[in-house]
MARLOVEX-338105 format. One record per residue: residue number from 1; residue in three letters; x, z, y of N, C-alpha, C, O in turn. Coordinates in Angstrom, 3 decimals. Atoms other than C-alpha are relative to their C-alpha. Layout:
<ropas>
   num   residu         nu         nw         nv        cau        caw        cav         cu         cw         cv         ou         ow         ov
   NUM      ALA          X          Z          Y          X          Z          Y          X          Z          Y          X          Z          Y
...
</ropas>
This chain:
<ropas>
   num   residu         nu         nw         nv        cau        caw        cav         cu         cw         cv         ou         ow         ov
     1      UNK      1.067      0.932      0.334    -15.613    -11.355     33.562      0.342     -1.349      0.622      0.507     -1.485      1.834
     2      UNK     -0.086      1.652     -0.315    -15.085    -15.363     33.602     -1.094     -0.069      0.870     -2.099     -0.161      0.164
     3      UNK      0.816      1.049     -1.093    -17.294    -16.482     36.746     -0.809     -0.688     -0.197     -2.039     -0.654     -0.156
     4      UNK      0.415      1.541     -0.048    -17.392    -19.750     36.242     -0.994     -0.405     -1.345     -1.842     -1.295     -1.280
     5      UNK      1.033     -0.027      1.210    -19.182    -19.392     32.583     -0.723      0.833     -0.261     -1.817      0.501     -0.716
     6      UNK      0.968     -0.774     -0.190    -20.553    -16.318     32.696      0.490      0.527     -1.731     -0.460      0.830     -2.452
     7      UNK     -0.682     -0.728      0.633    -18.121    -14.976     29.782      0.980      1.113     -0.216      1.957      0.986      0.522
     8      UNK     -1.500     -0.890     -0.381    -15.605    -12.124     29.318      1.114     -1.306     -0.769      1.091     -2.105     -1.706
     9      UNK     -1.200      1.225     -0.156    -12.303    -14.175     29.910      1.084      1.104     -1.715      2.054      0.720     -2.368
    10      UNK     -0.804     -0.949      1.198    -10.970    -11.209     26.924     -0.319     -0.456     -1.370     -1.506     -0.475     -1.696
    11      UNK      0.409      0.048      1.214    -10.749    -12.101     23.458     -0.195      0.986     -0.842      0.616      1.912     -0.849
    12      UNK      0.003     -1.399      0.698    -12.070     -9.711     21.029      0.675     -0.236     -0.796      1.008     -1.365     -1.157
    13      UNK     -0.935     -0.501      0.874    -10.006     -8.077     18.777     -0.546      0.140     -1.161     -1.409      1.008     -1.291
    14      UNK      0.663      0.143      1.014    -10.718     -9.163     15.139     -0.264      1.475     -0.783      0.432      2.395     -0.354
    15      UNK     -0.505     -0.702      0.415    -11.552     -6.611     12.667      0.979      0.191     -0.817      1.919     -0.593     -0.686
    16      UNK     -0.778      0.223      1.262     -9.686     -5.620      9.546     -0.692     -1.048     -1.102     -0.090     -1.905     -1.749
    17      UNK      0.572      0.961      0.860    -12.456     -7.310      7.546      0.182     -1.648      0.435      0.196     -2.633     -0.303
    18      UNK     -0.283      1.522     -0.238    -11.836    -10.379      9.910      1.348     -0.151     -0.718      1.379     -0.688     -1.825
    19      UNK     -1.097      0.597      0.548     -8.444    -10.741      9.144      0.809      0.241     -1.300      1.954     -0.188     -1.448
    20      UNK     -0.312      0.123      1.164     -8.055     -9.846      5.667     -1.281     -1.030     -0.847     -1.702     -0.834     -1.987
    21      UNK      1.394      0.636      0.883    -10.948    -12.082      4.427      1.567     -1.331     -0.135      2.343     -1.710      0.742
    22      UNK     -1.048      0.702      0.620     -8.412    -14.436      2.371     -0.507     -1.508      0.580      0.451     -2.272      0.696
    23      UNK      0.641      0.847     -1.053    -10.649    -17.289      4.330      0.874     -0.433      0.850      1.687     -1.353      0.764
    24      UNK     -0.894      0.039     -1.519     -9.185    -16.789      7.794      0.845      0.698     -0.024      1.064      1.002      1.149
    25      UNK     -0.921     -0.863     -0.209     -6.532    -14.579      7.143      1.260     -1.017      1.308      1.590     -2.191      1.481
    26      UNK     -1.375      0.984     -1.059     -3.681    -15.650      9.942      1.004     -0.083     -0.563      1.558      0.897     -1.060
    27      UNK     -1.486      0.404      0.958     -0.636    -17.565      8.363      0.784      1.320      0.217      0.716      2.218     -0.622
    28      UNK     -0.907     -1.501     -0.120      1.803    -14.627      9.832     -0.556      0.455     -0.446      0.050      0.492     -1.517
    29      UNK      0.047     -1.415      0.790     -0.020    -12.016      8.375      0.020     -0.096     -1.862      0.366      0.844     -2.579
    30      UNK     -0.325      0.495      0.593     -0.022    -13.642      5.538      1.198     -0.069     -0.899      1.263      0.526     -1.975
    31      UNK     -0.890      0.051      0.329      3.294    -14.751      4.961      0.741      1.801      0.290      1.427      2.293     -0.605
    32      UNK     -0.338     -1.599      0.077      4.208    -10.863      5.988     -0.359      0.544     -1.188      0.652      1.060     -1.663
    33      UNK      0.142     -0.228      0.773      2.584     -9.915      3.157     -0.035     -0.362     -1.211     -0.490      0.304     -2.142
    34      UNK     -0.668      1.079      1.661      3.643    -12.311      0.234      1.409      1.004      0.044      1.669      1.727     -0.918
    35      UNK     -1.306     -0.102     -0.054      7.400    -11.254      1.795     -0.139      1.788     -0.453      0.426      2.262     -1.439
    36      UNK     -0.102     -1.343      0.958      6.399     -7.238      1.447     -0.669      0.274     -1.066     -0.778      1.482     -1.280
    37      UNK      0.220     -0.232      1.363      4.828     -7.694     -2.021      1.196     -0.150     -0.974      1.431      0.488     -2.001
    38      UNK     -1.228      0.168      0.791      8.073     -9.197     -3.100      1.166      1.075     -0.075      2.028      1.291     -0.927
    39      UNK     -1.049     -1.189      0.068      9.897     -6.173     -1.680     -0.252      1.226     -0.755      0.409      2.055     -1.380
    40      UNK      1.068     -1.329      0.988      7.603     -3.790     -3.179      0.382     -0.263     -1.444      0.663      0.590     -2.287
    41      UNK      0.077      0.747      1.609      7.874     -6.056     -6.377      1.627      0.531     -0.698      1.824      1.082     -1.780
    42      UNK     -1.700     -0.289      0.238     12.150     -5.615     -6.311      0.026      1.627     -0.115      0.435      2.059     -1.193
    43      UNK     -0.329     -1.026     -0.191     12.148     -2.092     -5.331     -0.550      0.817     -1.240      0.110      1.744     -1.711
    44      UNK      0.359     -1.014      1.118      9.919     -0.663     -8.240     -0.259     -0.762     -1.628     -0.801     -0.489     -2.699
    45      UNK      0.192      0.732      1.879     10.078     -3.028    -11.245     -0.723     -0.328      0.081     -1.335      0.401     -0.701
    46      UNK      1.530      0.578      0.324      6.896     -4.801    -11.008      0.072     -1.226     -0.443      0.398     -1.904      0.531
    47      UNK     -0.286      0.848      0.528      7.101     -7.738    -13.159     -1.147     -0.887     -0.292     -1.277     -1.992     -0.819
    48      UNK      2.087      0.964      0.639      3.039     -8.666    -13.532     -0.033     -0.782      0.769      0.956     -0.941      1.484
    49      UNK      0.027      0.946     -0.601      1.646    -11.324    -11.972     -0.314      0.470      1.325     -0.295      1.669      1.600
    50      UNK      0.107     -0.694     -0.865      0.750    -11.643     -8.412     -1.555     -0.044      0.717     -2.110     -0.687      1.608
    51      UNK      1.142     -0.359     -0.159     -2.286    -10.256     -8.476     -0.166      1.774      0.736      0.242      2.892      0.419
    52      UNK     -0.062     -1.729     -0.783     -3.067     -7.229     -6.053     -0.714      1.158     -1.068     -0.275      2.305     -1.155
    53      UNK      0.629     -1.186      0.361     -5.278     -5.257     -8.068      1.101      0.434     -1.491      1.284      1.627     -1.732
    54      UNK     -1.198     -0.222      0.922     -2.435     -5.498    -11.221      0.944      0.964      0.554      1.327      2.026      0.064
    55      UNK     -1.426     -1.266     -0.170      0.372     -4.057     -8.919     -0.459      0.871      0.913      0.487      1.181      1.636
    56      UNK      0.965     -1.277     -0.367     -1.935     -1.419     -7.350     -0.166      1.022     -1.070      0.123      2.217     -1.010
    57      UNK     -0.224     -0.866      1.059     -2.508     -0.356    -10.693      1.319      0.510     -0.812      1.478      1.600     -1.361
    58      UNK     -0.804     -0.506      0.349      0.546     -0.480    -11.770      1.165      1.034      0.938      2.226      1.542      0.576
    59      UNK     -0.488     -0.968     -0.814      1.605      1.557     -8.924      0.066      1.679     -0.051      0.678      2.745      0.022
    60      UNK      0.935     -1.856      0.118     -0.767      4.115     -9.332      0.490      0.706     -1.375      0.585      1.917     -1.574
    61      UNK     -0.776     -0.437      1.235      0.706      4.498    -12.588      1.545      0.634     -0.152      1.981      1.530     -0.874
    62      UNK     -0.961     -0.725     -0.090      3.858      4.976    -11.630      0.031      0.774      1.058      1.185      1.197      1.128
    63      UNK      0.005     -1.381     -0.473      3.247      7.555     -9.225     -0.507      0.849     -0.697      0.074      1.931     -0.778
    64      UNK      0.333     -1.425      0.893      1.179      9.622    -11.532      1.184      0.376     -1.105      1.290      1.541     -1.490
    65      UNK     -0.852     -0.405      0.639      4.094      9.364    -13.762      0.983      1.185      0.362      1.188      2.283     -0.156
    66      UNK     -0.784     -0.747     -1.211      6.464     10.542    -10.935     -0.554      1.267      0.302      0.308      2.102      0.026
    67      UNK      0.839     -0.998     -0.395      4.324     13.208     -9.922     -0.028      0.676     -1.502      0.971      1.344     -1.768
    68      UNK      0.166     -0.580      1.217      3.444     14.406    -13.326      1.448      0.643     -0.392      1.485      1.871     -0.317
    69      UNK     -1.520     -0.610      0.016      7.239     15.204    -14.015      0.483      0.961      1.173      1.505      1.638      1.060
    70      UNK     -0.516     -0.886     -1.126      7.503     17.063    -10.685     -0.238      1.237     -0.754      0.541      2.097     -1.167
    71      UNK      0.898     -1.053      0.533      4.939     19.210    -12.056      0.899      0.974     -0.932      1.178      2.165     -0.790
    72      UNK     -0.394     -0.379      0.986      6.605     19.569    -15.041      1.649      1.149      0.091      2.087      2.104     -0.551
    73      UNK     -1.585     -0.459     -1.181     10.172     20.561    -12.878     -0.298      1.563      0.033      0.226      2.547     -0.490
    74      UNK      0.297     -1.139     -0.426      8.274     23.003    -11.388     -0.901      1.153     -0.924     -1.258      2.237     -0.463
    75      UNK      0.582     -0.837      1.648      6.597     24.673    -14.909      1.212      0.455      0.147      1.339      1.518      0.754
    76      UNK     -1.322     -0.545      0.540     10.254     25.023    -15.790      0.705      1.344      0.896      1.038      2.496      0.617
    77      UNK     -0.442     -0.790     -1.403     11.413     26.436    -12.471     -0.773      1.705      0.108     -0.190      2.786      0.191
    78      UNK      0.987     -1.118     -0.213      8.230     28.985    -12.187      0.782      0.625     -1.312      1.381      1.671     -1.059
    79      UNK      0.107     -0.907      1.037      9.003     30.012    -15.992      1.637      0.643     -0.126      1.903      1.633     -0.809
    80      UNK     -1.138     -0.865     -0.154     12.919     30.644    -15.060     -0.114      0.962      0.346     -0.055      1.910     -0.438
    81      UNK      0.352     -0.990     -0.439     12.158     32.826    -12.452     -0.630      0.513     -0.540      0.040      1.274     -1.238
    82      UNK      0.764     -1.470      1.138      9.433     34.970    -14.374      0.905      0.109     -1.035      0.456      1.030     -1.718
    83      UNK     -0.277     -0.738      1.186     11.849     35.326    -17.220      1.402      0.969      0.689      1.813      1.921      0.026
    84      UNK     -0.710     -0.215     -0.807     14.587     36.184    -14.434     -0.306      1.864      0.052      0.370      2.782     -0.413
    85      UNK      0.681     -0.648     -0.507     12.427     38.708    -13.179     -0.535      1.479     -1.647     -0.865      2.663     -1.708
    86      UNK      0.704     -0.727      1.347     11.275     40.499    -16.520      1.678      0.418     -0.780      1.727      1.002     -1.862
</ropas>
């Protein structure tokens, strides 16, 4: 406790809502996250604009794709074995 003002001398620790509010966001965090949208952007083909809720969706899209084909792996796989088996 500061004394002399009759404050804690500790700064609080923003929340998440503080520092994602596009408002006050802090330059570094910021620029951190322009630089890993662009990596995100390279690594999986994302070509839309740069709008978060666009390459969210188009994320989610391509994981259900991804996923959906596992599935499909493993149909094949299960129906080897049972015909293996028989």
């Amino acid at each position: 406790m500061n004394i002399a003002c009759g404050k804690s001398a500790i700064t609080p620790i923003p929340s998440l809502a503080d520092l994602y509010d596009p408002r006050t966001m802090p330059p570094d965090l910021a620029k951190a996250h322009a630089k890993l949208d662009k990596a995100v952007d390279a690594a999986y083909g994302y070509k839309g604009t740069n709008n978060d809720s666009e390459r969210v969706a188009f994320l989610v899209d391509l994981y259900q794709k991804m996923t959906s084909l596992l599935t499909v792996e493993k149909e094949k796989t299960v129906n080897r074995l049972v015909k293996t088996i028989k």
